[in-house]
Every structure is written in C-alpha cells, then in structure tokens.
Steps between C-alpha positions, in 0.01 A plus 500: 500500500748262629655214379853407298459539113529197355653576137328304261671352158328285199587158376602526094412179439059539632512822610369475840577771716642335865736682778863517395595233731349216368624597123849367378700787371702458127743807438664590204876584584804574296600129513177353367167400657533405853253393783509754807441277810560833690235682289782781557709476192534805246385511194126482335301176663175341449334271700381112471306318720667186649316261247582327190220600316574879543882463429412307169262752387779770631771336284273498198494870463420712777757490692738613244252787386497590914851534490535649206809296384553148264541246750852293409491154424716433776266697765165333353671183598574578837173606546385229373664273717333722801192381363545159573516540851130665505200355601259379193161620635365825611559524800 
C-alpha cells in the first residue's frame, strides 16, 4: 500500500466531500471570522468550496453551526465581499 494520504474535508454549504486542497478554509479566531489562505491558522475551521453558490448557502446557516460561533456583522460582510469575487456556476 503506497501512496500519500490525501486528507479529505467537506464543503458546508453541499456537502460534497473533495481533497483538502481544493476547499477554502474559514476559521474562527479570537478576533472574529477570518479566511485562512494558509489553511494553517488556529482555531476551529470549516471548509467552502471556491463557488458562490456554496458560500451563500454557507453564510445562511451552516457555516456558523460548523463553527460553532454567531458570525459578526462585520465578518459576514467581509465574507461577503469574498463572495463577489467567485465564479457564478459550478464549476
């Protein structure tokens, strides 16, 4: 049995099950709710794939309930903003 495990991580907002990699990782720090480009940060994270579909459906609930913490006003914005730059269609 060779071969490098891949870890794998799902998406809160359809709840497909893809390699860590190709997820974008949201943690919850002491400062707020924060994207982890480095997928390195502490704190609890979930995972959202790099569509606009997923992150609205993330930002509706499940995201929150993933990170176990009321997302601030100020953070929902910001990740809303993120959201703009994401392609419309599945990709």
């Amino acid at each position: 049995m060779s071969g490098k495990h891949i870890p794998q991580r799902t998406c809160v907002g359809c709840r497909e099950v893809l390699p860590k990699r190709s997820l974008i990782r949201i943690v919850r720090t002491p400062d707020g709710v924060r994207i982890d480009p480095t997928s390195k940060a502490p704190g609890r994270g979930a995972y959202l794939h790099d569509r606009r579909s997923c992150w609205e459906r993330g930002l509706k609930g499940s995201l929150s309930k993933a990170l176990r913490v009321e997302i601030a006003a100020d953070d929902h914005n910001e990740l809303m903003h993120y959201i703009d730059q994401l392609p419309e269609a599945n990709g």
